[in-house]
C-alpha positions as CSV (number, residue, x, y, z in Angstrom):
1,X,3.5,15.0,-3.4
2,X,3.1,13.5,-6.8
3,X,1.7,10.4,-8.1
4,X,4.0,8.7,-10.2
5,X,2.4,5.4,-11.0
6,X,0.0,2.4,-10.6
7,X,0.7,-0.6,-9.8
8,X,-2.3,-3.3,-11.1
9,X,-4.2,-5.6,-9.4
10,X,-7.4,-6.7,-9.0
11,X,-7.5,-6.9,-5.0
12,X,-7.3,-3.5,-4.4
13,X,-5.8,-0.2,-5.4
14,X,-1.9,0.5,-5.2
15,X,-0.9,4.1,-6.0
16,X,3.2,5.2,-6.2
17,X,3.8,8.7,-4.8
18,X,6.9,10.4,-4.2
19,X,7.8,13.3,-2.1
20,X,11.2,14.3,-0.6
21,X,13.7,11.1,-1.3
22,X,10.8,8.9,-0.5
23,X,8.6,6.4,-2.7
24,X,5.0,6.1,-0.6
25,X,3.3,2.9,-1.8
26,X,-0.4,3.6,-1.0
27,X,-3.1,0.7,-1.1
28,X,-6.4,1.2,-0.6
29,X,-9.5,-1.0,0.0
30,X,-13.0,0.6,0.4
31,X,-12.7,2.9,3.7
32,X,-9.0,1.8,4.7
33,X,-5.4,2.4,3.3
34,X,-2.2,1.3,4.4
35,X,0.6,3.2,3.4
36,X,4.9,2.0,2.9
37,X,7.2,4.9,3.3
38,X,10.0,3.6,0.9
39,X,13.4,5.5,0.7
40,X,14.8,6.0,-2.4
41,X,18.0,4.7,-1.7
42,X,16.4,1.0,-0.7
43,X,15.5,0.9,-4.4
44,X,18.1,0.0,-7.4
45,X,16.5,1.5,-10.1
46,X,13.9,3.8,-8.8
47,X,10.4,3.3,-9.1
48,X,11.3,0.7,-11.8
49,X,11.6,-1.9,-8.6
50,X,8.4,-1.4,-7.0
51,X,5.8,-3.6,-8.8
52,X,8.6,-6.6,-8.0
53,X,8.2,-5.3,-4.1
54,X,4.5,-5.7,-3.8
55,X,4.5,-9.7,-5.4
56,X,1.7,-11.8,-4.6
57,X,3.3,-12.5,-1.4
58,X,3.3,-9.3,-0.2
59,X,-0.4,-8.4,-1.5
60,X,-1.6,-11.3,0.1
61,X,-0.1,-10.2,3.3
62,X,-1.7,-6.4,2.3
63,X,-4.8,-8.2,2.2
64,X,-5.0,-10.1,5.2
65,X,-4.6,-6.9,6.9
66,X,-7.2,-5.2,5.7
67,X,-9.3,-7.9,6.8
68,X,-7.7,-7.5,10.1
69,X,-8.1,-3.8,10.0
70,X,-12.3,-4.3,9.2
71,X,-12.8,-6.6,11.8
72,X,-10.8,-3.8,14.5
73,X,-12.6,-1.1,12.7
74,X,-16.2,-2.9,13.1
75,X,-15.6,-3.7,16.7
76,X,-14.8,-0.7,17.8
77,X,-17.7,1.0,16.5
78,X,-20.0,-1.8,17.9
79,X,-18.7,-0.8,21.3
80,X,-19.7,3.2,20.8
């Protein structure tokens, strides 16, 4: 697996990858990281269409659930 590209933003860090027909969109905040497995064939151009995939709308959305994933995160290690 390669990294291929960033995508900017100020919220939180979005790295490209790609590895066997697949673009993996990684974003990472702090201790967590979601990750989108993205075929290749999805995309028109390649790579060139992912900074349109991940819009405001969607980082907003990235972002709510990393709040969401905090808040499990926290709670479960307050019941240990």
């Amino acid at each position: 697996m390669r990294i291929i590209a960033d995508i900017p933003n100020p919220h939180c860090k979005i790295s490209v990858f790609y590895m066997n027909g697949k673009y993996l969109v990684k974003a990472e905040k702090a201790n967590l990281e979601q990750t989108f497995k993205i075929p290749e064939t999805e995309l028109l151009t390649g790579a060139d269409d992912l900074p349109a995939l991940f819009d405001q709308a969607m980082i907003i959305r990235i972002m709510e659930r990393f709040r969401e994933m905090d808040r499990d995160l926290r709670a479960a290690l307050a019941s240990l």
